[in-house]
Backbone of each chain as ProteinMPNN parsed JSONL, in Angstrom:
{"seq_chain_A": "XXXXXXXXXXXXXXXXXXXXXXXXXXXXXXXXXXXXXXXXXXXXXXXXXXXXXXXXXXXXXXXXXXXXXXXXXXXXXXXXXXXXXXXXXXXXXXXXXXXXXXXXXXXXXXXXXXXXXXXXXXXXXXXXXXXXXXXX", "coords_chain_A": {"N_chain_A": [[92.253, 184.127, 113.316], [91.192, 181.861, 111.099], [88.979, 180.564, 109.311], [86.567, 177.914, 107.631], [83.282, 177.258, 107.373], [80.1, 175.985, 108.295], [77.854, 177.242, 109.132], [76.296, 180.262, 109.62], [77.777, 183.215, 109.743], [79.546, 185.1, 112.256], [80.031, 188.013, 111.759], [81.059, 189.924, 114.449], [82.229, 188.376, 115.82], [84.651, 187.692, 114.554], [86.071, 190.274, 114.075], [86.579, 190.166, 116.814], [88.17, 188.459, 117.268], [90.707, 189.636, 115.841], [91.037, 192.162, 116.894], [92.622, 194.796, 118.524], [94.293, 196.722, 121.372], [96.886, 197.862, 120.117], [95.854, 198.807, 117.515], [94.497, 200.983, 115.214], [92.515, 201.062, 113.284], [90.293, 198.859, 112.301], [88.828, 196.995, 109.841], [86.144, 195.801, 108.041], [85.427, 193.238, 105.774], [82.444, 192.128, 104.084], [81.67, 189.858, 102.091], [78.426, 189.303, 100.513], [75.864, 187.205, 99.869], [74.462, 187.482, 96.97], [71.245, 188.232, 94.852], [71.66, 188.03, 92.225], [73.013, 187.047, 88.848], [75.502, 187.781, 86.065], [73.293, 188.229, 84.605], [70.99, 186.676, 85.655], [68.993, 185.476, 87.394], [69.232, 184.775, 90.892], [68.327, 182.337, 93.633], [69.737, 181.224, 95.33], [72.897, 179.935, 96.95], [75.636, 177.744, 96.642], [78.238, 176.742, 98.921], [81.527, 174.794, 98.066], [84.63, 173.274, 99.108], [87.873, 172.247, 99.382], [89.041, 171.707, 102.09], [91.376, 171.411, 103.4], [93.438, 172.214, 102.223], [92.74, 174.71, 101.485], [92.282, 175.846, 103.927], [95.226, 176.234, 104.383], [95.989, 177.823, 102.231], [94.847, 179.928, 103.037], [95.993, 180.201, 105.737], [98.248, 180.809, 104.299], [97.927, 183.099, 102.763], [97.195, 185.121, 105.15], [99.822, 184.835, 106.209], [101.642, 186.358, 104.397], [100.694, 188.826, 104.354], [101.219, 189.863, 107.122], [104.173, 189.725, 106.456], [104.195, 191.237, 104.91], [102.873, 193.967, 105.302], [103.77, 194.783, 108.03], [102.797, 194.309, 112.02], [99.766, 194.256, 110.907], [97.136, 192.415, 110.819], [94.881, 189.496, 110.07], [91.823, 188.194, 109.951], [89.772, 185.428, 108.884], [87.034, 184.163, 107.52], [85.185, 181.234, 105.708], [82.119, 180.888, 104.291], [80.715, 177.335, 103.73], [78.803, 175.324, 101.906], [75.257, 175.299, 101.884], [74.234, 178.865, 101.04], [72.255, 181.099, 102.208], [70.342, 184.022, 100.452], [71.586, 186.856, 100.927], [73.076, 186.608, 102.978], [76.474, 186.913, 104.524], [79.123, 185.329, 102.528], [81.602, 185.025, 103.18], [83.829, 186.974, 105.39], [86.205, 189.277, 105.756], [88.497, 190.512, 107.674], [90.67, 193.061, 108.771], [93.219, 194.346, 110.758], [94.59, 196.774, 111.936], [97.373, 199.245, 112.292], [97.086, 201.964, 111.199], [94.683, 203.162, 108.666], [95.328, 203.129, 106.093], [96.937, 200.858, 105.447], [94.863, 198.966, 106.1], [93.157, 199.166, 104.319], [94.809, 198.931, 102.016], [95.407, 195.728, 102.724], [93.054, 194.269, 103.536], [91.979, 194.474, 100.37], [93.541, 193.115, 99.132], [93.872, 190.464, 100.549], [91.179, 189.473, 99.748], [91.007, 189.457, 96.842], [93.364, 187.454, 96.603], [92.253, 185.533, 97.586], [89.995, 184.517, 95.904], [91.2, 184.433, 93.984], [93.185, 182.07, 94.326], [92.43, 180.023, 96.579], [90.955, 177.073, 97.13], [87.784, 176.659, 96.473], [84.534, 176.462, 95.632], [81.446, 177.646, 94.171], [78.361, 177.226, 93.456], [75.518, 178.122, 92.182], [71.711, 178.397, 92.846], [68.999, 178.496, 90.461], [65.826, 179.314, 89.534], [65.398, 177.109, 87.376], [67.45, 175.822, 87.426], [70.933, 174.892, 87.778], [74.173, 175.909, 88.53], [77.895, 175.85, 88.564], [80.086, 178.542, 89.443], [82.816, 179.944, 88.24], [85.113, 182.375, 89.447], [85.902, 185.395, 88.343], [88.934, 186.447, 86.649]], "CA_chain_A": [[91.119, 183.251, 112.995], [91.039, 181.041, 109.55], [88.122, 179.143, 108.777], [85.738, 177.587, 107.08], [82.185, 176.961, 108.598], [79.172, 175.56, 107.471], [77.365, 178.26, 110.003], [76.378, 181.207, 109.416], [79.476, 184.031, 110.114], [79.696, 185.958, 113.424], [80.765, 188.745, 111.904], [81.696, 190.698, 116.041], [83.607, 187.334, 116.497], [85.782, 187.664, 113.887], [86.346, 191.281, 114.615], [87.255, 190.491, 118.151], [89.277, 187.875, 116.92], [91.881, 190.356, 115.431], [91.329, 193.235, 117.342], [93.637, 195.264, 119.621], [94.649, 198.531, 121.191], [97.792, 198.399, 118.899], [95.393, 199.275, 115.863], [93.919, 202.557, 115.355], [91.799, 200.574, 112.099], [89.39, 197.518, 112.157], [88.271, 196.985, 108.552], [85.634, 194.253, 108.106], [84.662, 193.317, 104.678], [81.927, 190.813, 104.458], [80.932, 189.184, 100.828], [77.191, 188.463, 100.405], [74.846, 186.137, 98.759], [73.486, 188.116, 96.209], [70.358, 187.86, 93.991], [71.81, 187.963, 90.471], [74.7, 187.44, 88.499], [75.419, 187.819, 85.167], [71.867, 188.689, 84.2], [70.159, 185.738, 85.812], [68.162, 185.609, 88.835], [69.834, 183.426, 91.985], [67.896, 182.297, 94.489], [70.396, 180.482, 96.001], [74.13, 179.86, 96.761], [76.282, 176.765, 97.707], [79.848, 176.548, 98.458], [82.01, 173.309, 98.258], [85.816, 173.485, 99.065], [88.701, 171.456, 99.755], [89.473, 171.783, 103.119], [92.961, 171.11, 103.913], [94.079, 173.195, 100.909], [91.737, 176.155, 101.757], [92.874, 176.429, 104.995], [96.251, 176.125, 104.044], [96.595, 178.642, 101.931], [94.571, 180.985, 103.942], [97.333, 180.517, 106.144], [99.709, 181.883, 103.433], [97.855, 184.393, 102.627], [97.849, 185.775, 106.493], [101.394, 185.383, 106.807], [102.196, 186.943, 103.356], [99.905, 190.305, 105.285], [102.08, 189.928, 107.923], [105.207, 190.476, 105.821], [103.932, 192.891, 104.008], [102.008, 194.94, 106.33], [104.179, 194.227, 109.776], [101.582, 194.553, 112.721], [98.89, 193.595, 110.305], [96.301, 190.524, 111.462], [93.521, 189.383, 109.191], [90.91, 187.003, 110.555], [89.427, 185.534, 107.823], [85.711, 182.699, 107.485], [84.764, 181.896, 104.759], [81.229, 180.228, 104.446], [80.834, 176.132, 103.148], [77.529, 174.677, 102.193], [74.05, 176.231, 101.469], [74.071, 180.401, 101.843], [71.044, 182.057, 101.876], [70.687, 185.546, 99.884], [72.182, 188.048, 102.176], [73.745, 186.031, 104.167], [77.629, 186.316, 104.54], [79.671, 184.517, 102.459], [82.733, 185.466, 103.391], [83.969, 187.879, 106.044], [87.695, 189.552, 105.877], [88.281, 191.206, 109.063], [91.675, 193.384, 109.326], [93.685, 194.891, 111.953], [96.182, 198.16, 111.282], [97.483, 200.589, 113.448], [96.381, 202.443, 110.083], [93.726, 203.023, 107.51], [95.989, 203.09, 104.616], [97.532, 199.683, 105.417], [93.929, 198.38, 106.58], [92.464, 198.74, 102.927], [95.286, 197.687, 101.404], [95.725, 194.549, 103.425], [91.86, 193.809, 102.992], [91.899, 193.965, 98.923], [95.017, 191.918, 99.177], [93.117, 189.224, 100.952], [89.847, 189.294, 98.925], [91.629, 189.54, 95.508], [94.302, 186.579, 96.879], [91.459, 184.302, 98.023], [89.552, 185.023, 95.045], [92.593, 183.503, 92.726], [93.96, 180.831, 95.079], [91.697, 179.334, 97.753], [90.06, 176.266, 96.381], [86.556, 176.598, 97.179], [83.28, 176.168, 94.195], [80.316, 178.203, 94.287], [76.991, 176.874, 92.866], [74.536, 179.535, 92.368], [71.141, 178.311, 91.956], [68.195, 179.229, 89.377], [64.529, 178.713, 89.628], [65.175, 176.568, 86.254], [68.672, 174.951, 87.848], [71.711, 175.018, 89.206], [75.454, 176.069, 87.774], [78.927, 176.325, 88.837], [80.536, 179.703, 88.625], [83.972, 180.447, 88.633], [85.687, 183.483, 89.582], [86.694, 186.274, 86.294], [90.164, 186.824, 86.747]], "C_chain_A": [[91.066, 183.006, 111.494], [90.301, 180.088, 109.668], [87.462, 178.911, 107.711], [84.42, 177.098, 108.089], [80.766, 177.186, 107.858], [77.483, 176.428, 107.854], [77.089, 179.4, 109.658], [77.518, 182.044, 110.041], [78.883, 184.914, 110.975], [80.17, 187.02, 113.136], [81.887, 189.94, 112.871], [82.924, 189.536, 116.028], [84.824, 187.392, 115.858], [86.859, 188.802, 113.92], [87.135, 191.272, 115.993], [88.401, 189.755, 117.954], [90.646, 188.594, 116.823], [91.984, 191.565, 115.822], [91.908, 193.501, 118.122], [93.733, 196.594, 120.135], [95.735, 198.654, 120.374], [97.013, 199.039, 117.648], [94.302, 200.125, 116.484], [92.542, 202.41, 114.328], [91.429, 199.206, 112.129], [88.364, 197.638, 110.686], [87.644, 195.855, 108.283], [85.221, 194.454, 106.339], [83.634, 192.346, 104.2], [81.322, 191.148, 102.729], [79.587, 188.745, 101.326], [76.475, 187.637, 99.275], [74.335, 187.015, 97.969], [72.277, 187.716, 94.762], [70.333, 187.828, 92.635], [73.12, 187.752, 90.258], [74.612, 187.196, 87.115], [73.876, 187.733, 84.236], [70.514, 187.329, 84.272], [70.04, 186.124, 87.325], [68.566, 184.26, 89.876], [68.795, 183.423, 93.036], [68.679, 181.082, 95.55], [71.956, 180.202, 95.83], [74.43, 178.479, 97.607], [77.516, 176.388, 97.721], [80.475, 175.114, 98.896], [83.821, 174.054, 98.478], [86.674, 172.204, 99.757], [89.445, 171.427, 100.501], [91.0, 172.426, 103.937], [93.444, 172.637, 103.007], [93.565, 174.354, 101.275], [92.237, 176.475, 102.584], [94.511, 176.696, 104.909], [96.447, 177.636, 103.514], [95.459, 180.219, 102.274], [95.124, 181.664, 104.861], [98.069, 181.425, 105.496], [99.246, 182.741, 103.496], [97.932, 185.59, 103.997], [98.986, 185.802, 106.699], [102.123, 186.441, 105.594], [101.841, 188.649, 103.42], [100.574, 190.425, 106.203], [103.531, 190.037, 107.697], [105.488, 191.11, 105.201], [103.831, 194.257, 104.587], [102.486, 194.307, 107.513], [102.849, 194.568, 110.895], [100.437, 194.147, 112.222], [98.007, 192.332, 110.444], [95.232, 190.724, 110.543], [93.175, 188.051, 110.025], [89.856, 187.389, 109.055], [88.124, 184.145, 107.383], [85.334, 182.976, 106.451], [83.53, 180.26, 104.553], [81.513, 178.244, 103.394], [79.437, 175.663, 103.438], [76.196, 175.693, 101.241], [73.981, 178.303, 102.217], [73.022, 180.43, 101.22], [71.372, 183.376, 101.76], [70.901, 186.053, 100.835], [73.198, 187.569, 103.087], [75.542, 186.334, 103.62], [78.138, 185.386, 103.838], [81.063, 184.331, 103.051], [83.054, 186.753, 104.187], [85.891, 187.671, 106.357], [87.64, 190.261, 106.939], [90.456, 191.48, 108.724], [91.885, 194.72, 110.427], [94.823, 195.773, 111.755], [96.37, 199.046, 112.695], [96.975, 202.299, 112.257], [95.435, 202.759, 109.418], [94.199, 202.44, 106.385], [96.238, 201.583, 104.571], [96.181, 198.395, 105.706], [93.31, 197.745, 105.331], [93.531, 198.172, 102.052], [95.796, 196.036, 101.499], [94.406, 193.769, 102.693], [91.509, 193.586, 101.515], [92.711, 193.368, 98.945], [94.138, 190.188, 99.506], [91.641, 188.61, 100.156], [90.575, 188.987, 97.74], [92.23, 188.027, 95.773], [93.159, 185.11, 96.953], [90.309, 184.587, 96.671], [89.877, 183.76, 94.103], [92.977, 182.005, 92.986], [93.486, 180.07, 95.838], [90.694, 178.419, 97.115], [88.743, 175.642, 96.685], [85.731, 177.483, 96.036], [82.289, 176.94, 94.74], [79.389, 177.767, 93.098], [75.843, 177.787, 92.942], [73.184, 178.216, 91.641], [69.906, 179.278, 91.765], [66.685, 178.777, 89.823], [64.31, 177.486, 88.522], [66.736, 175.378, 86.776], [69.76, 175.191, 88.617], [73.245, 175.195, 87.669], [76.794, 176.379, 88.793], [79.844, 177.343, 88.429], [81.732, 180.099, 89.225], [83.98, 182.201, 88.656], [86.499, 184.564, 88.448], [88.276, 186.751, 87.329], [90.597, 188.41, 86.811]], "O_chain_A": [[90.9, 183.952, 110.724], [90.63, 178.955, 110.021], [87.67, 179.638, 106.74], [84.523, 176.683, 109.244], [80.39, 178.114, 107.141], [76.419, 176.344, 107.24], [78.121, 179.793, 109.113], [78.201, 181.48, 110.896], [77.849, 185.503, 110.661], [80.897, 187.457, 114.028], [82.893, 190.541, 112.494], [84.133, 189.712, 116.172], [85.903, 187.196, 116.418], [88.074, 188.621, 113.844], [88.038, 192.049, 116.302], [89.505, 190.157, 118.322], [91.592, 188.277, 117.544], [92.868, 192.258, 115.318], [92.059, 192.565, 118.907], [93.326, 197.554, 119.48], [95.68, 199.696, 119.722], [97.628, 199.752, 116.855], [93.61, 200.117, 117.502], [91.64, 203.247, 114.365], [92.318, 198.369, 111.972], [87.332, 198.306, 110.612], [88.318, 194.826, 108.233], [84.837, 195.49, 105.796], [84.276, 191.398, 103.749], [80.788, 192.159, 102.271], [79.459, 188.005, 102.301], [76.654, 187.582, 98.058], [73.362, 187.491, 98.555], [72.598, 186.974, 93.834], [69.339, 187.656, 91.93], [74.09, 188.032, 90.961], [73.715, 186.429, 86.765], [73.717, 187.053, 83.223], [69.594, 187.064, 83.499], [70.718, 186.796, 88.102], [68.276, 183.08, 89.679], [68.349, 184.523, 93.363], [68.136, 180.294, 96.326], [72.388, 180.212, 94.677], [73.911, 178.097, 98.656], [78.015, 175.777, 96.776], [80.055, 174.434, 99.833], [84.127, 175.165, 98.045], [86.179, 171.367, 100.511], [90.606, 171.183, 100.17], [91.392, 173.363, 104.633], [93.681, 173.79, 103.367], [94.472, 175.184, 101.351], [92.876, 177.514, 102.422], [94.882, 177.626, 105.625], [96.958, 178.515, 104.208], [95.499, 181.301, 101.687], [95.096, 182.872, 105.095], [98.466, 182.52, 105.897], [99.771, 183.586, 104.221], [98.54, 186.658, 103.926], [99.429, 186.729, 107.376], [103.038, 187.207, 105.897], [102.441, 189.527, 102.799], [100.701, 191.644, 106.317], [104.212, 190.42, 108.648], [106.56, 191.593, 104.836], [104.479, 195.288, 104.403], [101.837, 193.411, 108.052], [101.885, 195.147, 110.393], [99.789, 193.531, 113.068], [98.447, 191.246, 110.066], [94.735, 191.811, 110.248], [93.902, 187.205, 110.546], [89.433, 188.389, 108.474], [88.614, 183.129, 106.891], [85.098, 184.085, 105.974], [83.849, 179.074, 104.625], [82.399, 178.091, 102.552], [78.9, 175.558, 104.541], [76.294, 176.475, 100.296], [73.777, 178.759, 103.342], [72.743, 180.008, 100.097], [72.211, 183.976, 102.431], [70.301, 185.647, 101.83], [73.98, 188.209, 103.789], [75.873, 186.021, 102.476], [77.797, 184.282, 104.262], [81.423, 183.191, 103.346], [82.547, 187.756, 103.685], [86.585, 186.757, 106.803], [86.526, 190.722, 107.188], [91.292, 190.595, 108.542], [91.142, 195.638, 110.774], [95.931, 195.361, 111.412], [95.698, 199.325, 113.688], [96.635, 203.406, 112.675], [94.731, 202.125, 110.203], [93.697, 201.494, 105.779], [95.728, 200.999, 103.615], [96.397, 197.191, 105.574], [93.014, 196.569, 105.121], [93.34, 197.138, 101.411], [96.364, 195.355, 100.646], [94.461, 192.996, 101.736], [90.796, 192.614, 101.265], [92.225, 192.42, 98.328], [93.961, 189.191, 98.806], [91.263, 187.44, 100.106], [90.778, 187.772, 97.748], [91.593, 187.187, 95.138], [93.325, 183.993, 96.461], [89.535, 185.339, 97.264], [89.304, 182.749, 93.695], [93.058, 181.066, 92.194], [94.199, 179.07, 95.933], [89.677, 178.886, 96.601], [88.553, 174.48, 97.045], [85.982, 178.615, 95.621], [82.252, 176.91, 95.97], [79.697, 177.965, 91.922], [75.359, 178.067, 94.039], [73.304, 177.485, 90.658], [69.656, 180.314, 92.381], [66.576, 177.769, 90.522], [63.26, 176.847, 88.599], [66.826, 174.225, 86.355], [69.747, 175.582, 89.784], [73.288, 174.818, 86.498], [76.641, 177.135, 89.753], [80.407, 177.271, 87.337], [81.837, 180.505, 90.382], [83.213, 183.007, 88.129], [87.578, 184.343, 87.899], [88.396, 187.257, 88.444], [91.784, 188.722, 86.905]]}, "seq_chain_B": "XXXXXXXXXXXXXXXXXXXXXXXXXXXXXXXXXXXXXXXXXXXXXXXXXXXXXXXXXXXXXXXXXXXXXXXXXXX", "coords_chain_B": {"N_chain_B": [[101.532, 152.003, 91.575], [99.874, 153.247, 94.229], [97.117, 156.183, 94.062], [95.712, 158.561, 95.712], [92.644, 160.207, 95.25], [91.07, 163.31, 95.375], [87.918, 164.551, 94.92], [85.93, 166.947, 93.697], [83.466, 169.587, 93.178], [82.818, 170.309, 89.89], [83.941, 168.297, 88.931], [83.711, 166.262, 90.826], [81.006, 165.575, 90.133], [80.768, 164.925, 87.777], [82.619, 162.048, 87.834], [81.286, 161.479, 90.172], [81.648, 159.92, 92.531], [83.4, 160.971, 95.83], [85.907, 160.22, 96.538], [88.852, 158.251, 95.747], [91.433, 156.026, 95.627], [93.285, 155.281, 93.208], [95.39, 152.966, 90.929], [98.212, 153.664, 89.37], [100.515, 153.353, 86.524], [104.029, 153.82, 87.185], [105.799, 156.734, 86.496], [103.561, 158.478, 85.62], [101.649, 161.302, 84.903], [99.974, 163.728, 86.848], [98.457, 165.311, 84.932], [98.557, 163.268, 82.981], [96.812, 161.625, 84.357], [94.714, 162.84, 84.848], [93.805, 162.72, 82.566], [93.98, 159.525, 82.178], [91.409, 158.817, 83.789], [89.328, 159.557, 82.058], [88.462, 161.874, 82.148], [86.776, 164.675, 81.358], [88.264, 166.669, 78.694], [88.304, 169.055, 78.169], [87.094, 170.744, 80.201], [89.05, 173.275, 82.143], [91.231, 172.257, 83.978], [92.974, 172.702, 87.242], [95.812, 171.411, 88.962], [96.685, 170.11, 92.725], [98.958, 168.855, 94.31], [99.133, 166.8, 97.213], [98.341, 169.187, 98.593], [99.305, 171.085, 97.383], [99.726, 173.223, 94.593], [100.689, 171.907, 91.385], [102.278, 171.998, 88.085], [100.64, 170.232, 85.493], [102.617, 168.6, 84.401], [104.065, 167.647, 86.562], [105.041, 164.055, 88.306], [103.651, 161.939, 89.571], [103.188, 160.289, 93.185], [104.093, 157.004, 94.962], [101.322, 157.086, 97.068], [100.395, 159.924, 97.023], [98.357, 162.389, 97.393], [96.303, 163.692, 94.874], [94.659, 166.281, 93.614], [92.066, 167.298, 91.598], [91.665, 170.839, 90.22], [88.948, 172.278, 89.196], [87.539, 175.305, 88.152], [87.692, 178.047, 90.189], [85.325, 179.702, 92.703], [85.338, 181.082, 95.098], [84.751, 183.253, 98.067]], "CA_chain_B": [[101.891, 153.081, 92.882], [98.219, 154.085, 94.453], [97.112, 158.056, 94.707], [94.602, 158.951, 96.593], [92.15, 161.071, 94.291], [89.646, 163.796, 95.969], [87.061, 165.137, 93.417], [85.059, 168.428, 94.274], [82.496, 170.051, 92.526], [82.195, 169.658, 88.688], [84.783, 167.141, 88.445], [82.797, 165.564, 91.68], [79.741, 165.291, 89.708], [80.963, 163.796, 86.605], [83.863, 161.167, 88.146], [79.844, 160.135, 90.626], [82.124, 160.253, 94.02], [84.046, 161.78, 96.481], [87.144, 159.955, 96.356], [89.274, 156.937, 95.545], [92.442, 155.312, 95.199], [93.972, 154.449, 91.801], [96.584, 152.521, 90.377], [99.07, 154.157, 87.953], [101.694, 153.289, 86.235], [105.224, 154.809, 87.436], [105.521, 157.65, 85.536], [101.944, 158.695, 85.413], [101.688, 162.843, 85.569], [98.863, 164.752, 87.267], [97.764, 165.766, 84.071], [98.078, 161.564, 82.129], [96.145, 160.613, 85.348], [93.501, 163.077, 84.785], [92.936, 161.833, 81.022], [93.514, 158.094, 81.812], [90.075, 158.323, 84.091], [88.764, 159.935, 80.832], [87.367, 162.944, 82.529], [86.799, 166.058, 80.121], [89.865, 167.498, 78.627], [87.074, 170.881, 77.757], [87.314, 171.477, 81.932], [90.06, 173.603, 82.148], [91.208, 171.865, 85.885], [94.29, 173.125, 87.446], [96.124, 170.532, 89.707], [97.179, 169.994, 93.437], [99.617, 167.234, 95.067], [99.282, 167.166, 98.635], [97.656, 170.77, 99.25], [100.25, 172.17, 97.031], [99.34, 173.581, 93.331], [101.552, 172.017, 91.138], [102.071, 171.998, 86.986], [100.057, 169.237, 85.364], [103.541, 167.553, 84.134], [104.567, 166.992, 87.689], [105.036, 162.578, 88.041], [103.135, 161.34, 90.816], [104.443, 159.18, 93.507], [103.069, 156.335, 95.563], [100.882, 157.732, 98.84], [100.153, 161.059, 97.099], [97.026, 162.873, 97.521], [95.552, 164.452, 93.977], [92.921, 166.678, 93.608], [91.475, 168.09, 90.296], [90.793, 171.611, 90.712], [88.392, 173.155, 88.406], [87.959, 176.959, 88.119], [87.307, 178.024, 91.401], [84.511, 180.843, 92.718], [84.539, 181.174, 96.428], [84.364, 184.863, 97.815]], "C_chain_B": [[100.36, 153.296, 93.003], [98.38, 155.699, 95.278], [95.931, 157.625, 94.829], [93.857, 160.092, 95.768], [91.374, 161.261, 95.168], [88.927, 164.501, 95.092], [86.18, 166.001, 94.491], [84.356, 169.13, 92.435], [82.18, 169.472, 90.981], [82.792, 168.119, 88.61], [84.105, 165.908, 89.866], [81.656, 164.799, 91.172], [79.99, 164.223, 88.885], [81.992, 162.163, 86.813], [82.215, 160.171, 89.531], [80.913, 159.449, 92.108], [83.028, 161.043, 94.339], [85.742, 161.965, 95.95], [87.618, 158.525, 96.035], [90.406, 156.676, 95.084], [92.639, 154.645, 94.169], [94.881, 154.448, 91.561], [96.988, 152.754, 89.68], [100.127, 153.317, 87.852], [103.375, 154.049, 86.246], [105.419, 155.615, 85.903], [104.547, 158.725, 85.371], [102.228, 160.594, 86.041], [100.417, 163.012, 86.458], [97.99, 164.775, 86.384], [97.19, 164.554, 82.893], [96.78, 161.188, 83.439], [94.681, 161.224, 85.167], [92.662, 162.733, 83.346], [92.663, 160.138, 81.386], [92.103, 157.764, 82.832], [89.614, 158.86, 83.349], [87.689, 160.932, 81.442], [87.466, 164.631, 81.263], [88.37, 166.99, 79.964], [89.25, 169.068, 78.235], [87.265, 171.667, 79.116], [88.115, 171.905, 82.138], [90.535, 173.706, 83.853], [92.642, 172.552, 85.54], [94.542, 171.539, 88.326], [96.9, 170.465, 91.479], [97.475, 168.741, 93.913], [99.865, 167.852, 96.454], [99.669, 168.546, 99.187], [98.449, 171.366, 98.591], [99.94, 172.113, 95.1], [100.907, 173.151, 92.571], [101.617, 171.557, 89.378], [101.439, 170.683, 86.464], [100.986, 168.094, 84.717], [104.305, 167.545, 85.257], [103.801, 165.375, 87.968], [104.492, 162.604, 89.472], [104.076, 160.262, 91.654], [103.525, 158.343, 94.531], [102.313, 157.376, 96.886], [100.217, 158.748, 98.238], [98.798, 161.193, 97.029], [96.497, 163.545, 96.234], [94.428, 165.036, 93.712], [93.076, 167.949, 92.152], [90.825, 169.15, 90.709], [89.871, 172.416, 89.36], [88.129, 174.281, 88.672], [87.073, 177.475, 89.631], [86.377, 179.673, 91.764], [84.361, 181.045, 93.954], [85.244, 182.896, 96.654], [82.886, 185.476, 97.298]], "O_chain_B": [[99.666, 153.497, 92.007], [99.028, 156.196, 96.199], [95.283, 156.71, 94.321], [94.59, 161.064, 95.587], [90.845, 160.372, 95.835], [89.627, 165.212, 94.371], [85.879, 165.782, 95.664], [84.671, 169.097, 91.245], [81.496, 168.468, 90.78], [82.203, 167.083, 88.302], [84.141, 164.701, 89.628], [81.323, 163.685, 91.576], [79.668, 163.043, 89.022], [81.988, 161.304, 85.931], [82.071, 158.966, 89.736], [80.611, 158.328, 92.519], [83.559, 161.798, 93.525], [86.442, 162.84, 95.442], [86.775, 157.628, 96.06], [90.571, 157.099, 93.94], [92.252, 153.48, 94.075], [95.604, 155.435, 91.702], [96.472, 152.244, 88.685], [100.624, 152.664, 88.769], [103.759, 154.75, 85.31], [105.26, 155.262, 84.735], [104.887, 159.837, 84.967], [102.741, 161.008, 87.08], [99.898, 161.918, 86.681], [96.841, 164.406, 86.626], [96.164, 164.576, 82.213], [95.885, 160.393, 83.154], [93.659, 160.545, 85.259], [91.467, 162.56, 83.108], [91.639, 159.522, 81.089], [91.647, 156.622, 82.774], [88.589, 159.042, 84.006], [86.466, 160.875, 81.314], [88.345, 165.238, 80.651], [89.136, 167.609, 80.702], [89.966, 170.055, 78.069], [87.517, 172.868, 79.203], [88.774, 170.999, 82.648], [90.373, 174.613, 84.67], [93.231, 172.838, 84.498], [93.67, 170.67, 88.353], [98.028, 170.946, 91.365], [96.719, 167.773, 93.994], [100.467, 168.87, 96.796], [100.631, 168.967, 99.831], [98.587, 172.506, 99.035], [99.96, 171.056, 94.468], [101.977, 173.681, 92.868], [100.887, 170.58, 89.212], [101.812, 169.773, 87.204], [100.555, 166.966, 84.476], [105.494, 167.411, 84.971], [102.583, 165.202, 87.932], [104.968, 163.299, 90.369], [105.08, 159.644, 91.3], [102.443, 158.78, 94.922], [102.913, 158.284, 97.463], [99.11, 158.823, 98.773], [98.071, 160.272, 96.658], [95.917, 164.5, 96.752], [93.344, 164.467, 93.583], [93.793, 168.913, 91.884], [89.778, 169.06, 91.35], [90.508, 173.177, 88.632], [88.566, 174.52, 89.798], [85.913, 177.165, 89.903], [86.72, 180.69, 91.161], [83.185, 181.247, 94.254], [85.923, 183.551, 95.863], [82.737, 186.689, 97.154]]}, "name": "protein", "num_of_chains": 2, "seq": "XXXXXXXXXXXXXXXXXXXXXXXXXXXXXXXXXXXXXXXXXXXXXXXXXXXXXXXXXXXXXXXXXXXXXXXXXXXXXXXXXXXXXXXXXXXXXXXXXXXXXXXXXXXXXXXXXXXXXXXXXXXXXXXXXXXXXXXXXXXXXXXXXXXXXXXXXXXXXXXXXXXXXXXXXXXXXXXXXXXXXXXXXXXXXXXXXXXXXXXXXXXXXXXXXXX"}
């Protein structure tokens, strides 16, 4: 599972998505909306992305977990639109016969989509609104 | 030659639509195409040609798809 979705995130669905009896490890990691950032007060998030491209290399990045980490499945949504605080932005979901290979699969995918997945976040302010990239 | 330009977020705002087809001159990079619509050379955009990230002195070619990416925050 690779999406995008303007929905709030199922986090079970995504889970079932990639789960199996081959794996001994189901590692979910879900990004939230949170109420601050850099010493300002958010009351709001909104993500924009570029579809094609996003999904695309969401792709890569699942197959690049899959030749890394053989057996390895990530199911991977990642929110588009207005989030509300708390809410899910993003939910990584992997699949190991492992632990070890579970967490390092899952920072792999967060970190990767982080860098590469071309999708804007707008945080806003009680005073406005800003676009905030990602610190390297 | 006409590219197909998709604009997202800042570079959305300031360029005042989505998308649109413009006429270059053969030759024309990624990176001439994003000065000759005179959008901020301060925005430090990266560039993709048809879904694929590619240096801002790669020459465009008729049909292609361009999209200005500015610094990206999702996660």
């Amino acid at each position: 599972m690779v999406e995008l979705s303007p929905h709030p995130i199922d986090v079970r669905a995504v889970e079932a998505a990639v789960a199996g009896i081959d794996c001994g490890a189901l590692l979910s990691f879900v990004g939230t909306a949170r109420d601050h950032n850099r010493g300002r007060v958010v009351t709001g998030l909104e993500y924009e992305a570029y579809a094609p491209m996003a999904l695309a290399e969401l792709g890569k990045i699942r197959a690049e977990i899959a030749e890394r980490w053989p057996g390895v499945r990530l199911g991977v949504v990642h929110r588009v639109g207005a989030v509300a605080l708390g809410e899910p932005a993003v939910v990584i979901v992997v699949a190991a016969a492992h632990r070890a290979e579970a967490y390092d699969a899952s920072r792999y995918a967060i970190e990767e989509l982080k860098s590469r997945v071309p999708v804007w976040k707008r945080e806003h302010y009680a005073d406005g609104t800003d676009w905030i990239a990602n610190r390297s | 030659m006409n590219v197909i330009i998709r604009y997202f977020a800042q570079v959305r705002e300031l360029r005042g639509r989505d998308e649109e087809t413009v006429t270059f001159p053969a030759g024309t990079t990624a990176a001439s195409a994003y000065a000759a619509l005179g959008l901020p050379v301060a925005l430090p955009v990266a560039f993709a040609v048809n879904l694929e990230r590619v240096p801002g002195s790669t020459e465009l070619h008729d049909g292609d798809e361009l999209v200005f990416l500015p610094p990206i925050g999702g996660g």
